[in-house]
N, C-alpha and C positions, 0 to 999 in steps of 0.2 A: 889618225889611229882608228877614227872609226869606221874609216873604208876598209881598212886591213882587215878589223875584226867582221865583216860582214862580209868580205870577201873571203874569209879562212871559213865561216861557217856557211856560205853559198858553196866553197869545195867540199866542206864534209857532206853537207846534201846531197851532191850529184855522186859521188864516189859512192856513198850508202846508195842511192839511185841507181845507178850502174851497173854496180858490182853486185849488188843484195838482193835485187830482183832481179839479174839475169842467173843468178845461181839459183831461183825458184823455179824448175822444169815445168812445164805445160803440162805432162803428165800428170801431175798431182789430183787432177781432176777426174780421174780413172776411179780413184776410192767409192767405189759406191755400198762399201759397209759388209753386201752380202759375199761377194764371189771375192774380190780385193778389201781388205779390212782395213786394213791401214797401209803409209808410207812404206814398210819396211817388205810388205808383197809387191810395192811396183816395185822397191829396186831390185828386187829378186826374178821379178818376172819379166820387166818392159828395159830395162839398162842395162845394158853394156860395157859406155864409155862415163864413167861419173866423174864431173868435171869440178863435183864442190869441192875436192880439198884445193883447186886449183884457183877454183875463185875468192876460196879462203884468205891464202895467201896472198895474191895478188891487192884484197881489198885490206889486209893489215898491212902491204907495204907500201900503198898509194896514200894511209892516212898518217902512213910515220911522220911525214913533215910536221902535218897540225901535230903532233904527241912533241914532236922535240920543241916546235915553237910554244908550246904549254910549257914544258918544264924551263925553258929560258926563261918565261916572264912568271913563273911561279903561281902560275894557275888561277891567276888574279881576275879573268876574263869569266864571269860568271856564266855566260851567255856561251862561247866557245866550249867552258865546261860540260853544260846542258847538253849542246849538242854532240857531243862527245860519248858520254854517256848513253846519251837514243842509239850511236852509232853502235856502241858497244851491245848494247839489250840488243839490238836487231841484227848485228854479227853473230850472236850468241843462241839467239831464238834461232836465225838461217842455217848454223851450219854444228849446233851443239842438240841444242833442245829436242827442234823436230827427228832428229834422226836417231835419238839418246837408246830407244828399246834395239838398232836395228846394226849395232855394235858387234853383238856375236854372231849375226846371222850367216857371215859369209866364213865365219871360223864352220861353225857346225855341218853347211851345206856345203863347203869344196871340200872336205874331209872325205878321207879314205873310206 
């Protein structure tokens, strides 16, 4: 049982791995405060193809297995908990948090 559980939480690693920082673009390093201010002027100015709702999804359907193998053994895995949880804050922070002001931006700007 305790390969299993070290082997469920060596997947959630790599899946958060993966998935969570390949949805972090290179660009992001363009903010330099004065001319680009924040995230929400690269996507406006430097993207095109935005591919995080994509990897969103993808990284909540590759951890469904760990979520259903949780609720079969009734979450009694403290440790798969934990890591569960980091998975969730750092889905949360990648594809909620940073991007949270930048919401209405493409309502306002493709407008008539």
């Amino acid at each position: 049982m305790l390969i299993i559980n070290c082997l469920i939480i060596f997947y959630i690693l790599i899946v958060m791995f993966f998935f969570l920082t390949g949805s972090i673009p290179e660009y992001l390093s363009l903010v330099d405060g004065v001319e680009i201010k924040n995230v929400c002027d690269v996507l406006r100015i430097f993207v095109s193809n935005d591919i995080r709702v994509w990897f969103a999804i993808a990284a909540l359907i590759a951890i469904l297995p760990v979520i259903i193998y949780c609720v079969k053994i009734k979450f009694r895995i403290k440790s798969i908990n934990l890591t569960l949880m980091l998975f969730s804050g750092v889905w949360v922070w990648n594809f909620i948090i940073q991007y949270r002001n930048c919401l209405g931006l493409y309502i306002y700007t493709t407008g008539p």
